[in-house]
C-alpha positions in Angstrom: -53.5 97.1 83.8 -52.5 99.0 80.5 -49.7 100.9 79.3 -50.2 103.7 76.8 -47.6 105.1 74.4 -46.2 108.5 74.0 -48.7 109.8 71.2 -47.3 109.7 67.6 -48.5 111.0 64.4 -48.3 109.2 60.2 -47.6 111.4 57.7 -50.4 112.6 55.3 -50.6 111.3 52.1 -49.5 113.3 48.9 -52.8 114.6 46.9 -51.1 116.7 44.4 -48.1 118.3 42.3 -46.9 121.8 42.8 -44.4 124.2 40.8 -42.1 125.0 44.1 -40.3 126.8 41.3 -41.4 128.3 38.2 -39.9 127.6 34.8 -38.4 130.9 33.1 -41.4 133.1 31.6 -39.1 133.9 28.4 -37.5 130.7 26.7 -35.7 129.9 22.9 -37.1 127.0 21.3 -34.0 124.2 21.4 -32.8 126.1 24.3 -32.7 125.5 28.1 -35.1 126.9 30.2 -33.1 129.2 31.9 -34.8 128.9 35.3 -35.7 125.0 35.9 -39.0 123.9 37.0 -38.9 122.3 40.7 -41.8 120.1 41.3 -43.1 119.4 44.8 -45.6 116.4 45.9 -47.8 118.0 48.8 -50.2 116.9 51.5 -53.5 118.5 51.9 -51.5 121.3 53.6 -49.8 122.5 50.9 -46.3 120.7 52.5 -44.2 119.2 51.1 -45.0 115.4 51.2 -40.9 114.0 51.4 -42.1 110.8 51.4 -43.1 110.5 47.8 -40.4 108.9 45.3 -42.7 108.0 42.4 -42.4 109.3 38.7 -43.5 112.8 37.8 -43.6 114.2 34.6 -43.8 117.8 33.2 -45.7 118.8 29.8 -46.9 121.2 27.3 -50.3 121.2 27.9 -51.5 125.1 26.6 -49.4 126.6 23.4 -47.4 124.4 21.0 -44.2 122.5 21.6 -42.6 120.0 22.7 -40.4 119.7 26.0 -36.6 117.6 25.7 -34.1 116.9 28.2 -35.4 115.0 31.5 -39.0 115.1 31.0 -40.0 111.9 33.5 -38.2 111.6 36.7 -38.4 110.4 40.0 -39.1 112.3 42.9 -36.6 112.4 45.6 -38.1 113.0 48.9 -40.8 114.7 47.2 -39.1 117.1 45.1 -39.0 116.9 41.4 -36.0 119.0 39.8 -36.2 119.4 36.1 -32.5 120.3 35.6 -32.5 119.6 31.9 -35.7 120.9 30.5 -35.4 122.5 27.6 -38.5 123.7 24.9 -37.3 121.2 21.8 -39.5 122.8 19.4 -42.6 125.2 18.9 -44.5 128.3 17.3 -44.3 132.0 19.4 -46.7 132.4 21.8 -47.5 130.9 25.1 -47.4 127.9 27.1 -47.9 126.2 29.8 -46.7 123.6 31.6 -48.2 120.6 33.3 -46.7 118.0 36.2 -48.6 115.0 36.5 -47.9 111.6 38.2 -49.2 108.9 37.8 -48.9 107.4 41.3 -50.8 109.9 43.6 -54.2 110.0 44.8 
């Protein structure tokens, strides 16, 4: 004889890093960005993956700059919050930022 349990799911694994919130389109160099980014670790659905806590970190990857303040963090329950970003220094024009960590698939 056999006994079968209820049925029960794992959690998908994270596969990438998304802005949940924007940083501000319109920012002074030495200034604070005065919308924070959010970053968010999601599963192949788009959801939000809360059970990643690794290290995420945001970057100037198009335009010229530098970014100061909190610029590595770790994720808490999947959610990244840049709440001390600020562009240090760089030349009019625009940018764009990038998250990447290190730790995902």
């Amino acid at each position: 004889t056999q006994a079968l349990s209820n049925v029960f799911s794992t959690p998908a694994s994270p596969v990438r890093l998304s802005f949940n919130r924007q940083p501000s389109t319109t920012v002074t160099a030495g200034a604070a960005f005065p919308v924070q980014p959010i970053v968010w670790a999601v599963d192949e659905n788009d959801l939000l993956y809360s059970c990643f806590n690794g290290l995420v970190t945001i970057s100037i990857v198009e335009g010229t700059g530098s970014i100061s303040g909190s610029v590595t963090l770790p994720a808490i329950n999947g959610v990244a919050d840049f709440s001390t970003a600020q562009l240090a220094i760089g030349n009019a024009g625009f940018k764009v930022l990038n998250a990447s960590a290190a730790d995902l698939i």
